[in-house]
C-alpha positions as CSV (number, residue, x, y, z in Angstrom):
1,X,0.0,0.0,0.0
2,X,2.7,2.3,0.6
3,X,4.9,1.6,-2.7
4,X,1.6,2.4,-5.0
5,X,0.7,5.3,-2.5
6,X,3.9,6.5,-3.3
7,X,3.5,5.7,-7.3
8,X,-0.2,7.2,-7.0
9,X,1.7,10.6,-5.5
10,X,4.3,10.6,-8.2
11,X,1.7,10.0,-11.1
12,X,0.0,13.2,-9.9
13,X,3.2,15.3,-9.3
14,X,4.6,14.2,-13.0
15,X,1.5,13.5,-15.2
16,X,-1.2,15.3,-13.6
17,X,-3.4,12.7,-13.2
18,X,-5.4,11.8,-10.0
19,X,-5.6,8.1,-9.8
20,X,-6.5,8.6,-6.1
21,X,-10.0,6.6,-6.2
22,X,-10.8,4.1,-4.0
23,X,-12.2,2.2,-7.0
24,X,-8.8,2.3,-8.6
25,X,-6.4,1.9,-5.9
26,X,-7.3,-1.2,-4.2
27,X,-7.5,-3.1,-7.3
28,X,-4.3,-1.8,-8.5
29,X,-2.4,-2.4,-4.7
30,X,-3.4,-6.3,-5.1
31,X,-2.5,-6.6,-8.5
32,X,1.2,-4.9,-7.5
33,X,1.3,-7.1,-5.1
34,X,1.0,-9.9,-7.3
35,X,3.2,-8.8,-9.9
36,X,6.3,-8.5,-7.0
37,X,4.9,-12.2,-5.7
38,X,5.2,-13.7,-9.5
39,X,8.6,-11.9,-10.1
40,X,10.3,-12.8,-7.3
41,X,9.6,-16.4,-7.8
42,X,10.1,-16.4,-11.5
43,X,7.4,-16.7,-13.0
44,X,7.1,-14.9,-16.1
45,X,3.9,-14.0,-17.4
46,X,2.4,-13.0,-21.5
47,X,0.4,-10.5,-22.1
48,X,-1.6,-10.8,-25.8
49,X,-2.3,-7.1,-25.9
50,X,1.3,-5.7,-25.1
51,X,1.3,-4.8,-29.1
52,X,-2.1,-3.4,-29.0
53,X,-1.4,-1.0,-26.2
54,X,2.0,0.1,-27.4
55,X,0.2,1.0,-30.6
56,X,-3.4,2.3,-29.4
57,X,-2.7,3.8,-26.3
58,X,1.1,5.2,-26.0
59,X,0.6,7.6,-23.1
60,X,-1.0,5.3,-21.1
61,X,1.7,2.8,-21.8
62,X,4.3,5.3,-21.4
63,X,2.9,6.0,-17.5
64,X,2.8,2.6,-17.0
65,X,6.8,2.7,-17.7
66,X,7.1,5.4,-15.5
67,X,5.7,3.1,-12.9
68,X,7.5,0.3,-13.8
69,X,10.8,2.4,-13.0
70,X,9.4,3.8,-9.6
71,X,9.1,0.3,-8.4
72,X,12.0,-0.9,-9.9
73,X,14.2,1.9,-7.4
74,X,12.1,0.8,-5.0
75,X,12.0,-2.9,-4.9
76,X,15.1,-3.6,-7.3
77,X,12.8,-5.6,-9.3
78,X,13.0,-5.4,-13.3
79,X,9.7,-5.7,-15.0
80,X,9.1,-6.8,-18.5
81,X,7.0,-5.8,-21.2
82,X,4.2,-7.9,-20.6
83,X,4.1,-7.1,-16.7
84,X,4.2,-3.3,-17.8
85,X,1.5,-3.5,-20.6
86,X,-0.6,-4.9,-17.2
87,X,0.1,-2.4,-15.5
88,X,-1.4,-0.1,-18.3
89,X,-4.9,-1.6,-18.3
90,X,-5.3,-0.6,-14.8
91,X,-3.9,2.4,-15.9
92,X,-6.3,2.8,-18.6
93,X,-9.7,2.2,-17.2
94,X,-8.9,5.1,-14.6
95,X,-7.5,7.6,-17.4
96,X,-11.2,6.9,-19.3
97,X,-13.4,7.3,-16.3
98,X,-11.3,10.7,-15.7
99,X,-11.8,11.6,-19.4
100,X,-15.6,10.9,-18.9
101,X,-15.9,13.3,-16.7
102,X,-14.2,16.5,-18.0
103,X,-15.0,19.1,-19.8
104,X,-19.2,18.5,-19.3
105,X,-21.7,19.6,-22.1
106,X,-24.5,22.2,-21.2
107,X,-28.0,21.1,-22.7
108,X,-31.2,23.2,-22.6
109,X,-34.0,21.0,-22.2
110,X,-37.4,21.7,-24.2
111,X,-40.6,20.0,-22.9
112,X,-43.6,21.9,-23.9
113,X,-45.8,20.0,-21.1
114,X,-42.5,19.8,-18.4
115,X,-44.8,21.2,-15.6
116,X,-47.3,19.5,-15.6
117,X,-44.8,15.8,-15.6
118,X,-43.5,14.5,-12.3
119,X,-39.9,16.1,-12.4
120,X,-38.8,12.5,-11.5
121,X,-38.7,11.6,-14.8
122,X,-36.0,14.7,-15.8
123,X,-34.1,13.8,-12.7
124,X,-33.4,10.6,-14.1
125,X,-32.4,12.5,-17.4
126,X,-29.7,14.2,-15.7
127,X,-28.6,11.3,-13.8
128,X,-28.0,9.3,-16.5
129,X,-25.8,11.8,-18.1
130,X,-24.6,13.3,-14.7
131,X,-20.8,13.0,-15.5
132,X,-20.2,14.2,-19.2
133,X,-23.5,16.7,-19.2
134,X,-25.4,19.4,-17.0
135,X,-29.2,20.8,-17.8
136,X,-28.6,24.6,-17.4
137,X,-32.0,25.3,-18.3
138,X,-36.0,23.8,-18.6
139,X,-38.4,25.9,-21.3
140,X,-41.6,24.4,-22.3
141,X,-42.2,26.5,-25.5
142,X,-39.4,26.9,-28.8
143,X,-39.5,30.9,-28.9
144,X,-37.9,30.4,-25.1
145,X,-34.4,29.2,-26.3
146,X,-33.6,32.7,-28.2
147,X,-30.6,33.9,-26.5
148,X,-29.9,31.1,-24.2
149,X,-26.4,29.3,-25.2
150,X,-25.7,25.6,-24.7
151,X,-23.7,22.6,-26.5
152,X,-27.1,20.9,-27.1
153,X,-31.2,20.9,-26.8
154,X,-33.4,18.1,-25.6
155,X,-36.4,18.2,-27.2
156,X,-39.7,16.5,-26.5
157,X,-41.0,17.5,-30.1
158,X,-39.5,17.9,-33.5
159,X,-37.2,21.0,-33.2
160,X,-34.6,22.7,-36.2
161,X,-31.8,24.3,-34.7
162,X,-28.1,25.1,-33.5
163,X,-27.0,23.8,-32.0
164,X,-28.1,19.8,-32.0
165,X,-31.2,18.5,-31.2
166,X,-31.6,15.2,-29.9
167,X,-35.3,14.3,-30.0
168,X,-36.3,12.3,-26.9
169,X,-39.9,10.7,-25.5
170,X,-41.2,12.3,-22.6
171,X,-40.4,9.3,-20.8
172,X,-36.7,8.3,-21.4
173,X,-36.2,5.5,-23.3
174,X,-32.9,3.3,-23.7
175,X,-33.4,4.7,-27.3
176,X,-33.1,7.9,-26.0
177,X,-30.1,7.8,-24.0
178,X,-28.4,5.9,-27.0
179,X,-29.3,9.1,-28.7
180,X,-28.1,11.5,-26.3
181,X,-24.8,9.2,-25.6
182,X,-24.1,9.4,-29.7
183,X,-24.3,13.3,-29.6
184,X,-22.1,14.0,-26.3
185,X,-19.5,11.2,-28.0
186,X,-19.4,13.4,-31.2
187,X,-19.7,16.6,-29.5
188,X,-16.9,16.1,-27.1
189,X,-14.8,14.5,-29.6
190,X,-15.0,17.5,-32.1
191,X,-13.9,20.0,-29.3
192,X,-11.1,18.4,-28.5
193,X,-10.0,17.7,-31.4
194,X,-10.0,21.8,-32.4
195,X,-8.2,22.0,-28.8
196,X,-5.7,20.0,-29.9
197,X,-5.3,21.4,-33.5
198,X,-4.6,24.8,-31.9
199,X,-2.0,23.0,-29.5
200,X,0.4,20.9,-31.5
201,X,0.6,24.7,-34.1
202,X,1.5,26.3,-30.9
203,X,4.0,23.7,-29.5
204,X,5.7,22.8,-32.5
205,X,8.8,25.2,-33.0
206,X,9.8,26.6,-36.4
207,X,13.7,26.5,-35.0
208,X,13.9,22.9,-34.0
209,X,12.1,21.7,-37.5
210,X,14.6,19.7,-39.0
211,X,13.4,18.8,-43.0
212,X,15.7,16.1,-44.7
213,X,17.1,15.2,-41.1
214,X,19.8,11.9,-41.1
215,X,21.1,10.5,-38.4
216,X,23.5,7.4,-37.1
217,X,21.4,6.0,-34.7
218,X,18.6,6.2,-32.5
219,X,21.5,7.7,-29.6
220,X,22.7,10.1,-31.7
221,X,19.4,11.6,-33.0
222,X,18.1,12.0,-29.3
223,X,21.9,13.6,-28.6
224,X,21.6,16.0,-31.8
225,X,17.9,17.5,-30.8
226,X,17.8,17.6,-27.7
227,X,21.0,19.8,-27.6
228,X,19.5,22.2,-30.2
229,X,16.6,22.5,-26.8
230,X,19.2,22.7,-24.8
231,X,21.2,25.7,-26.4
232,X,17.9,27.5,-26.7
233,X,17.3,27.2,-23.3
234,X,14.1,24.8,-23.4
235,X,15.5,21.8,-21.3
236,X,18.4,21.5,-18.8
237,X,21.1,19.5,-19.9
238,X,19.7,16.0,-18.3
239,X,17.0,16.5,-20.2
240,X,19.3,14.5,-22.8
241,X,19.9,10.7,-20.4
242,X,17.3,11.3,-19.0
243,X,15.4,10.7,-22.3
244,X,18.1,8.1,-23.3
245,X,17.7,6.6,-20.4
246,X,13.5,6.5,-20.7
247,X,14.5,4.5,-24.1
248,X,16.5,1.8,-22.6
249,X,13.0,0.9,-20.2
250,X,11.1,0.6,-23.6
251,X,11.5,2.3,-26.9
252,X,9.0,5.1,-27.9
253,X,8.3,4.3,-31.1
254,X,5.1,4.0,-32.9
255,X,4.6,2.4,-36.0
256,X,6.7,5.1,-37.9
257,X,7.0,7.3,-35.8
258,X,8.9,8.1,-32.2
259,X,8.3,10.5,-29.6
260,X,11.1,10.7,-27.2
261,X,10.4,12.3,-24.1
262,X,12.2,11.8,-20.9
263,X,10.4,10.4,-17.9
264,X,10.4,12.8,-15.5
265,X,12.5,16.5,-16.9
266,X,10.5,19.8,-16.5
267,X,11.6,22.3,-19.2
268,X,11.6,26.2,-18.7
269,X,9.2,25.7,-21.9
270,X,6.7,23.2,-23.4
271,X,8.0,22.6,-27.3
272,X,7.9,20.0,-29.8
273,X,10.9,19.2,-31.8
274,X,10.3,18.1,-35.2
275,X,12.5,15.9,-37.6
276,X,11.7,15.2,-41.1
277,X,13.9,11.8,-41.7
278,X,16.0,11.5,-45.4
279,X,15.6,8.0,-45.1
280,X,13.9,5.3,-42.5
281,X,15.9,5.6,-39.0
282,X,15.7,1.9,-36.7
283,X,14.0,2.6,-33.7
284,X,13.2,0.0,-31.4
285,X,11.6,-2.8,-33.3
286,X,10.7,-0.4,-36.1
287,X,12.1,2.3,-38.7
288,X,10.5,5.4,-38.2
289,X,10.2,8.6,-41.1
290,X,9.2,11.1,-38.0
291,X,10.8,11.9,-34.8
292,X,8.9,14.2,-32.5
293,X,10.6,15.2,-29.5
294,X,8.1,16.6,-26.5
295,X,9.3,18.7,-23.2
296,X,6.3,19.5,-21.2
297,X,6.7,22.5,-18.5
298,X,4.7,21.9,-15.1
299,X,2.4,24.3,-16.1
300,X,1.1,22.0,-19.2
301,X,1.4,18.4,-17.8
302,X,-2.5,18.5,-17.8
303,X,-1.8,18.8,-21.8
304,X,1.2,16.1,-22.3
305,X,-1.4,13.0,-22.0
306,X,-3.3,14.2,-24.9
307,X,-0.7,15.4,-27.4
308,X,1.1,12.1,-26.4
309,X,-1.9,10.2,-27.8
310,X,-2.9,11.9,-30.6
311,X,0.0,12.5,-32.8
312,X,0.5,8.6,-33.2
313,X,-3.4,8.4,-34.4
314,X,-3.1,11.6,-36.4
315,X,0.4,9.8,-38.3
316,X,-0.8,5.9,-38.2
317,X,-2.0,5.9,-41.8
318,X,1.1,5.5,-44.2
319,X,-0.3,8.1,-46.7
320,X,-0.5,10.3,-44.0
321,X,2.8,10.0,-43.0
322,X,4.5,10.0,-46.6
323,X,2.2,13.4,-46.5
324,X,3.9,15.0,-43.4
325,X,7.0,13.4,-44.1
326,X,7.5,14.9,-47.5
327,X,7.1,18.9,-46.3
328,X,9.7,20.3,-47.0
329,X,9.3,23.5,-44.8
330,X,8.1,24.1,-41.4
331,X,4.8,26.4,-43.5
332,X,3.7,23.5,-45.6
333,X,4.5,21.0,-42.3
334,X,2.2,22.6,-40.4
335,X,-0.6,23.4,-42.9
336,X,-0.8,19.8,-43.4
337,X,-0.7,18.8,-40.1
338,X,-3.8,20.6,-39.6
339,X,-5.4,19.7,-42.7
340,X,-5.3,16.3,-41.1
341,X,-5.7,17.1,-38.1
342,X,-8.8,18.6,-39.4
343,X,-10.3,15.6,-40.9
């Protein structure tokens, strides 16, 4: 209880994420203990969705590595792969009931006869949806909504506006709450996908875009860039092993793609570093065209989870990545970076 106390503490301090729920921690302190039980007798375990995870989730795989090295300092164990990718999936679940809960929707609700209903029936409505959406406001005729400003309307009779309308029964159905669930997804999804358009333009630095980049080795590209962050100031000059040494836990590539990143380095500065490779570089236990190197300042750990898991979506297509790949400035780099970005 004390080693994932201390791991739960450290998560927060370096990744700004609360995994301090009950729900999680208990759970997570038996499986821990576990883990230590199986490696200390040997036994060696195989996980079938290590590959998965690396590829569909690297942020939450890359905290589980963190974690891996906190209890590796702290109970001079070494964990593998498959252990870590466990770790993960506890990690996970807790990252998406977090993500549920932020950033709610505001919804008008219209109901023509609302008054005259018991009010039971809307308290279920915003039980239901208590976590990702909040009912600002009740009207009972359509002139009503003029002026009033919300992510969505539920409406108890057919309705044309802006922004959507989700037509529900005055007594909610499970076709209903489908309904609803499908228009919070898309809504949600939407805004933070123009959040994180407006991020990576910001992060991304025109000085460390290197087009046409070529390098040795893996060592010497993470040697070469993060030096040009450390002359400008960005990073301290651990920054660099520290990242080296965040490689030798488990590579950080993805697909085609690598985002080195120390584990735990604040930088004066949040940037991206961006290198354009000449030819395919081998990273890990693939050759990648991109390398994206991230600092994160305290002030934007909140942001490092998403950027982390986005870019590797956003370049996962080949033609996308021949696309990005193939700019040949850091203009044309970023316009189509948003144009996909975009899509």
């Amino acid at each position: 209880m004390r080693l994932v106390d201390s791991i739960v503490q450290a998560v927060k301090q370096v990744y700004d994420i609360d995994l301090t729920d009950i729900d999680f921690f208990i759970p997570f302190a038996l499986h821990i203990d576990n883990m230590l039980v199986r490696i200390r007798q040997n036994v060696s375990v195989h996980n079938p969705l290590l590959h998965s995870i690396k590829a569909m989730s690297p942020i939450i795989y890359d905290i589980a590595v963190y974690i891996s090295n906190l209890i590796n300092h702290q109970e001079h164990v070494q964990l593998c792969e498959d252990e870590i990718a466990y770790i993960a999936l506890h990690i996970g679940a807790r990252i998406q009931d977090i993500y549920n809960r932020r950033g709610k929707l505001c919804a008008v609700l219209l109901c023509p006869q609302y008054y005259s209903y018991d009010h039971r029936q809307f308290d279920r409505l915003q039980s239901y949806f208590s976590d990702d959406l909040t009912i600002e406001s009740v009207v009972t005729a359509p002139h009503e909504l003029a002026g009033l400003k919300c992510d969505m309307i539920l409406s108890t009779l057919p309705l044309t506006a802006e922004p959507p309308v989700v037509l529900i029964s005055n007594f909610i159905s499970s076709n209903d709450r489908q309904a609803i669930s499908d228009v919070i997804h898309r809504l949600k999804a939407a805004r933070e996908k123009e959040r994180l358009i407006s991020l990576l333009q910001t992060l991304i630095d025109a000085d460390l875009f290197t087009p046409g980049a070529d390098y040795a080795d893996r060592e010497s590209a993470i040697r070469t860039i993060g030096g040009q962050m450390c002359a400008r100031g960005i990073v301290p000059q651990e920054f660099i092993e520290s990242t080296l040494e965040r490689e030798q836990i488990s590579p950080t590539n993805f697909g085609m793609i690598a985002i080195p990143h120390p584990s735990d380095c604040r930088a004066a500065r949040s940037a991206i570093a961006v290198s354009l490779l000449r030819k395919p570089l081998s990273w890990g236990t693939s050759s990648v065209r991109i390398i994206f190197m991230i600092c994160v300042s305290k002030s934007d750990l909140s942001d490092f989870s998403d950027i982390f898991s986005y870019l590797p979506r956003v370049c996962s297509d080949y033609k996308t990545l021949e696309q990005l790949a193939s700019a040949s400035s850091y203009p044309d780099f970023i316009q189509i970076l948003g144009g996909l970005c975009a899509e």
